[in-house]
N, C-alpha and C positions, 0 to 999 in steps of 0.2 A: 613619776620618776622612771626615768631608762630601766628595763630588764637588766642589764650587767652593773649597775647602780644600786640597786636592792640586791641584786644574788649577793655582792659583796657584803652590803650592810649588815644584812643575816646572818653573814659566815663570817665577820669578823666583829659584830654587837656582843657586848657584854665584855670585852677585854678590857678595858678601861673608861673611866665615867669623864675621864678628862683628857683625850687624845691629844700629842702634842705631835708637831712636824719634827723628825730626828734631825738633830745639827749631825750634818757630815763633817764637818770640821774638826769638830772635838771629839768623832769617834762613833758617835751613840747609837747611827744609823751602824755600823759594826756590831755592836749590842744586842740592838735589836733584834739582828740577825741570826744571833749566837743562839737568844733568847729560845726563836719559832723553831731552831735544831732540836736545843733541849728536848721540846713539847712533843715536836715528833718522837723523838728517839725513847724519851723515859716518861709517858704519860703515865702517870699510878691508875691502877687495874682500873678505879672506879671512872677513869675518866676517859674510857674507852666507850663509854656508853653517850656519852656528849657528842649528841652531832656534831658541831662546829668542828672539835675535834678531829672526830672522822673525815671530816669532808676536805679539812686542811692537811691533813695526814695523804688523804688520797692526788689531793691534785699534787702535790710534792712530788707522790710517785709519779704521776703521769706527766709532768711535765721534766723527769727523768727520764722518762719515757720508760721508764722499770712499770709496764703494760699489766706483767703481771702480777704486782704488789698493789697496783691502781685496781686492778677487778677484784680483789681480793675487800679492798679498803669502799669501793663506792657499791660491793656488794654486801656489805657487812651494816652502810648505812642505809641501805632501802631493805634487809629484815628488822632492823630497829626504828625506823624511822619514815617508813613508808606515806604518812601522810603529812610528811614534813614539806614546808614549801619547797626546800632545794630536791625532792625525791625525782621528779619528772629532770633536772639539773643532774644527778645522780644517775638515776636511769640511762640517759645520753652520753654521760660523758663512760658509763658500763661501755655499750656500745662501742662508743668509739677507741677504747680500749680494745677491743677486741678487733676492729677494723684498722687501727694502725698495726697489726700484727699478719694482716692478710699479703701474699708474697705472690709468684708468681703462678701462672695458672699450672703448671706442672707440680705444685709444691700440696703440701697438707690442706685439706681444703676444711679443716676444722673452724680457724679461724671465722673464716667466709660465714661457715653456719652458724655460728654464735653471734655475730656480729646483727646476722637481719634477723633471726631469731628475737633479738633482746632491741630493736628497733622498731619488731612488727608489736613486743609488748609495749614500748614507749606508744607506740600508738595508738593500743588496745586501751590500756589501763592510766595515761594523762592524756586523752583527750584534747585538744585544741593549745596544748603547751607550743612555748615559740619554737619549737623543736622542729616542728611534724613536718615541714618542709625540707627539711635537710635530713630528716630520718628515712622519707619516701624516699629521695635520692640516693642516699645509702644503700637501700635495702634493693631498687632495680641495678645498683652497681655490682651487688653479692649475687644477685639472682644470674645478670651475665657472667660474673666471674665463677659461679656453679655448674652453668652451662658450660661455659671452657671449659671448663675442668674434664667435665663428664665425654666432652666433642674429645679434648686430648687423648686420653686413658683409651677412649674407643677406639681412634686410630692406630691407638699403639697394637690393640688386640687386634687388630687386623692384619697390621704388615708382617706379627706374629702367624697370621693364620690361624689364632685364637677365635677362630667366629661367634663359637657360643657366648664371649666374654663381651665382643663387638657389638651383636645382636642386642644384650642387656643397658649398656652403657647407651648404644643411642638411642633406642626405645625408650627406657628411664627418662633420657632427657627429652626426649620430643613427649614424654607424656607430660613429666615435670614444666616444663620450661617451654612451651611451642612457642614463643612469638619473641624466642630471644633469637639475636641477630645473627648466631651461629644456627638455626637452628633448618637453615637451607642445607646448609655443608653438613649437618646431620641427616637428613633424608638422603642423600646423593651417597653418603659411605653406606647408609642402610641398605639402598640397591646393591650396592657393589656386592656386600656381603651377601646377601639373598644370591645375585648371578653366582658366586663363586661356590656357594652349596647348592646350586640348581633348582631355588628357586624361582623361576623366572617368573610364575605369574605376580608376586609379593615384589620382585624387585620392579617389575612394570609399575604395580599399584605406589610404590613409592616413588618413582619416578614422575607420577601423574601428578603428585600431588605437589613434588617440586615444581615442576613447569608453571604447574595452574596458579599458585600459591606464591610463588616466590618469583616473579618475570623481573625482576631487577635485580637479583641474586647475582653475581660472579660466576657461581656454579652452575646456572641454569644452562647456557652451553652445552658446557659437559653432561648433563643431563639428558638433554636432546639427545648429543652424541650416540649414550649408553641407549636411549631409548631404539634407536634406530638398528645400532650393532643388534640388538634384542626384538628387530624386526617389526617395531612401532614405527610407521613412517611421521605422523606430527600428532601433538596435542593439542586443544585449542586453549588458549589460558582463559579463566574465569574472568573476568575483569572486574565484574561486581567483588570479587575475593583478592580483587589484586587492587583495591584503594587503598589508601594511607590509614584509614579512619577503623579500617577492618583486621581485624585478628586473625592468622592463620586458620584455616580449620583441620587440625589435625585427625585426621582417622589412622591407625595403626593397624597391619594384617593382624589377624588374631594368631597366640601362640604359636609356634610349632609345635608337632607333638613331642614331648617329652623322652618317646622312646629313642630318638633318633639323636645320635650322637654326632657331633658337629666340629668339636677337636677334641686337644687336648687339653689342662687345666692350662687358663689363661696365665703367663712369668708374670713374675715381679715388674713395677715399673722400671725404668734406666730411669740415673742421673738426672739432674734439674738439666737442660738444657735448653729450653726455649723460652722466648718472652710471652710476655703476658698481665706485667702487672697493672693494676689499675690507676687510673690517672690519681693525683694526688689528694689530700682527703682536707678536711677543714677543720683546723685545731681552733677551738672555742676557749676561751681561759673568762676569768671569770672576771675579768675588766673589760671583755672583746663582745661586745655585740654579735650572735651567733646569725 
């Protein structure tokens, strides 16, 4: 039997022992409808503990798209019901509640964490559910939309002149995230900031690592450029490091000393104004083959 075949059978068995097709005609399919409001809206206390329940409760929400009444309701059924067949069903469509909620990269980046957070448990804890293919994709979607985030907020501390704040955000990220797609244009604002507090030997060494690392970069130009204004005539790129197959190798200067004051307290962000959002996400219902 089809996955979206059985998830239904389970979540709608036990309603009646003699299912009929509703005549539309005479209303009944109206009825019906009236019926499944009820259930939502005045379940008696004891029948909050009924999966099926829950699970019909929950997709209502989320297919409201009321995201936050859905995480509420499909988390309520995996502490009750966690070895229940529909839990790994539960688990995901958590998730995915939290990832239809993810906005642009300048925006709260809570969403983002919750969302692969509770996709890296789908994978942890259901093992080989029809999920795990579309969780893995979720969760390198969050992880690039984490790294924006972090690449954004950095540059913003920069044009501030906030370096200390600068320094933090892209480090974070080149430690966090080295092989996400921003994370060229994170090394290249790194130098920048090092030249602009005089570190020049730090911003060389990041420099080095763009060129070598990243030769199909947009940024790498610019890179060269800065290395030359800084008195490096060329770098030779790695090329064993620069295949498709191969992961960045990040190495980061070690700290600054602590005593040495860099600005002022990093402002507040500004306004949402730039794009960012991630491509569209894949609504799963429980007729739809995911």
């Amino acid at each position: 039997m089809p996955l979206a075949a059985l998830v239904a059978v389970l979540l709608f068995s036990g309603c009646s022992s003699t299912p009929k097709t509703p005549d539309v005609k005479n209303g009944e399919a109206s009825r019906v409808s009236n019926a499944d409001e009820q259930v939502l809206k005045q379940d008696p206390i004891e029948r909050n503990y009924d999966p099926h329940v829950i699970m019909k409760r929950a997709e209502a929400f989320f297919e409201k798209e009321d995201y936050a009444e859905a995480i509420v309701e499909y988390q309520h059924f995996l502490d009750l019901h966690k070895t229940h067949t529909l839990a790994p069903y539960a688990q995901y469509r958590l998730g995915m509640s939290y990832f239809k909620q993810v906005s642009t990269r300048d925006r709260d980046p809570e969403p983002t964490r919750h969302a692969m957070e509770t996709m890296q448990k789908l994978l942890k804890e259901f093992p080989g559910s029809p999920y795990e293919d579309d969780a893995r994709s979720k969760i390198k979607e969050c992880r690039e939309h984490l790294a924006g985030y972090e690449l954004y907020v950095g540059k913003h501390y920069y044009r501030q002149e906030a370096y200390l704040g600068a320094l933090h955000r892209f480090e974070g990220l080149l430690g966090q995230y080295p092989d996400a797609e921003v994370s060229a244009e994170a090394w290249y604002y790194l130098a920048l900031t090092y030249r602009d507090i005089g570190a020049k030997e730090r911003a060389i060494q990041s420099l080095t690592t763009l060129v070598q690392q990243f030769p199909k970069s947009m940024v790498r130009s610019q890179g060269q450029q800065l290395l030359a204004s800084l008195g490096v005539k060329s770098v030779t790129t790695n090329l064993a490091d620069a295949s498709p197959s191969a992961a960045p190798k990040t190495s980061l200067p070690a700290p600054l000393p602590k005593t040495r004051s860099l600005s002022v307290q990093p402002p507040a962000l500004p306004p949402a104004g730039v794009s960012g959002a991630l491509p569209p996400v894949i609504t799963c219902g429980l007729n739809v083959s995911c």
